[in-house]
C-alpha angles and dihedrals in degrees: 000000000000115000130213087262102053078051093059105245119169119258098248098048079056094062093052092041093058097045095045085058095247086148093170140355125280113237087254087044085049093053110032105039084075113044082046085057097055089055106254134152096251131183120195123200108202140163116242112269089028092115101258102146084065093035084074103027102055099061079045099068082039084063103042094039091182156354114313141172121320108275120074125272097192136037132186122192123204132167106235130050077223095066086036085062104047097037082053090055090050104059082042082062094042098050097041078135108039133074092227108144120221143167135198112206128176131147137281102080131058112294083218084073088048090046092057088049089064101028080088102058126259132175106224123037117195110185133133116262096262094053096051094044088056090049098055104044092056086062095244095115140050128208099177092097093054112133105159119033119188133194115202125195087005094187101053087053095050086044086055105062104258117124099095089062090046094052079054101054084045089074098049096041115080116254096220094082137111110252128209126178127180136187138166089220131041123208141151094274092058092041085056093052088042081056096052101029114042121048108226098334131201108231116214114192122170105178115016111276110289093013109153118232108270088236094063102097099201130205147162142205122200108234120195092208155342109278086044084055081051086054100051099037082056090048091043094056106044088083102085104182106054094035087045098144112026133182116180119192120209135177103237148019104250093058089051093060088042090047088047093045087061107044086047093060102036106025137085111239157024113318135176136188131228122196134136085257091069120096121247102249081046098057095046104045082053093054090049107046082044083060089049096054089249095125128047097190126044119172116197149175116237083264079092097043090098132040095022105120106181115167117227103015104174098200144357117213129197111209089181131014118265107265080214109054092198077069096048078076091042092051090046097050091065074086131057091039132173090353089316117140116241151180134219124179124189115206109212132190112195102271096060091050080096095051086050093055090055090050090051080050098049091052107039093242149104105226118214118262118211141204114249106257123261107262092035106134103223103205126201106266110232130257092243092041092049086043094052090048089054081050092051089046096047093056092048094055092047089055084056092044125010094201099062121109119208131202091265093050105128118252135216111252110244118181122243122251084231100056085045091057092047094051085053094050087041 
């Protein structure tokens, strides 16, 4: 197998590599280290937890060698402050032993703290398109220097909203520049930007586009409602030795604080709880104390399904299905990282086994299914619950076939033959 060294890499990289614990390339690092190298528009189709970040960082301190001038040579884009932050750790950790500059700048707090953080001069600037708009705007950052521009997750942040803002940092950005996107999914919307945005450029796909990573092991239990999902999530995790690091992915707020509500009450450790309703400090310190091994349990909204690179996550749980089935693959890949074995186990009520279908599509894979467990209470699912899954059904098998007509189409009105005979009598 090739080696960092083989690949190039600058001595003092090396040393970090090596105490970090990067031992070889990934397949995407192998190939795409390279072609990045020779100056190429590159995109790069991975899976989540193959090592992208550093697919793309690493030829990018072989490109910028060392500390220079005040305005940033480099810039990488993301969709999240959550993927700023950790992308941002990870180049602290890579140039432990250079004296490359960098910032990581989102919103959420005031730009004037971020513009303090460049006034001094860096050489690569990872922020989200708002941030750095405002940013630049305001005058406190410069993008005429830009050499190398990188997207990362493209279609999140297409998903996201934020072309228009691109489209608008791609004025102000010289065009004379080398352009990289990754993603771990490939769709119409990213091929689009591909089409506008990279002259010419070398793919680079190492798994087929939303290809899970092999370590995942992936399974499934058909629930027949929400307080029965309560049940097993509480029997599942009190086993603490098996479920020893455990992130659970809901849909909304209001089942993460149900879901947190539960586990509090009935299960062993230490748990948090992440939701746009959190503030930013929060978020962060939660993130943080869940990467030291301070928390067992963290619960989460898909706004942590990229960008949160915890080592040694046991199992992922999905308390709901992704309402996006590309993040069903991104939820899944917090585990399995860094050639870690991992679980991830998907709880589903009858209106999302369609949903489910479309995800085993998506991937190319029959997941598992498995029994309820012995001692799971399997509670009567509601009349209004039971009506809102018919609902749900009833719109999914419209998507398949626009005649159909469920048992909640709406009907005409036609008067009785017996109120007819009462307004006669009347």
């Amino acid at each position: 197998m090739i080696t960092f060294e083989e690949l190039k890499v600058n001595k003092s990289i090396l040393k970090a590599l090596q105490e970090i614990g990067f031992e070889q390339p990934t397949p995407i690092q192998e190939k795409a280290i390279p072609i990045i190298r020779s100056g190429a528009d590159v995109v790069g189709i991975a899976q989540t937890g193959t090592g992208k970040t550093a697919a793309y960082l690493l030829p990018l301190f072989m490109k910028l060698v060392k500390a220079e001038g005040v305005d940033p040579r480099a810039l990488i884009l993301v969709p999240t402050r959550e993927l700023s932050i950790q992308v941002g750790e990870d180049i602290a950790k890579f140039t432990t032993y250079s004296n490359l500059r960098h910032a990581a700048v989102y919103g959420g707090i005031g730009w004037t703290k971020h513009a303090e953080l460049i006034q001094p001069g860096i050489d690569i600037l990872v922020a989200t398109p708002g941030r750095l708009w405002d940013l630049y705007r305001a005058g406190a950052v410069s993008l005429k220097k830009i050499k190398t521009l990188v997207i990362d997750e493209a279609d999140r942040m297409l998903d996201m909203g934020f072309m228009p803002q691109i489209r608008q940092l791609f004025e102000v950005i010289p065009p004379k520049r080398q352009n990289l996107l990754f993603s771990a999914t490939f769709n119409a919307h990213v091929e689009e930007m591909i089409n506008e945005f990279l002259a010419f450029p070398e793919r680079i796909e190492v798994a087929p586009s939303a290809t899970p990573a092999l370590l995942v092991q992936q399974s499934f239990y058909l629930v027949p409602n929400y307080r029965t999902k309560l049940n097993l999530i509480r029997h599942l995790l009190e086993n603490e030795e098996i479920f020893h690091r455990v992130l659970i992915f809901v849909t909304t707020k209001e089942h993460a604080e149900q879901v947190f509500q539960v586990v509090s009450r009935k299960v062993e450790g230490q748990k948090r709880i992440l939701h746009s309703n959190k503030g930013q400090n929060t978020r962060i310190n939660a993130i943080n104390s869940f990467k030291d091994g301070e928390i067992r349990i963290l619960i989460s909204t898909d706004l942590s399904a990229r960008g949160l690179d915890v080592p040694m996550v046991s199992h992922v749980i999905n308390f709901d299905l992704p309402q996006r089935y590309e993040d069903y693959v991104h939820r899944i890949g917090r585990t399995a990282r860094a050639n870690n074995a991992g679980e991830a186990i998907s709880l589903v009520d009858p209106s999302e086994e369609y949903d489910l279908r479309k995800i085993e599509e998506m991937i190319r894979m029959e997941i598992l299914k498995k029994e309820i467990p012995e001692g799971v209470v399997i509670e009567p699912t509601t009349r209004s619950e039971g009506q809102d899954q018919l609902r749900e059904i009833d719109r999914q098998r419209r998507l398949e076939d626009p005649d159909f007509k469920g048992a909640f189409h709406e009907k005409k009105w036609r008067p009785s033959g017996r109120k007819e005979i009462k307004s006669r009598r009347r």
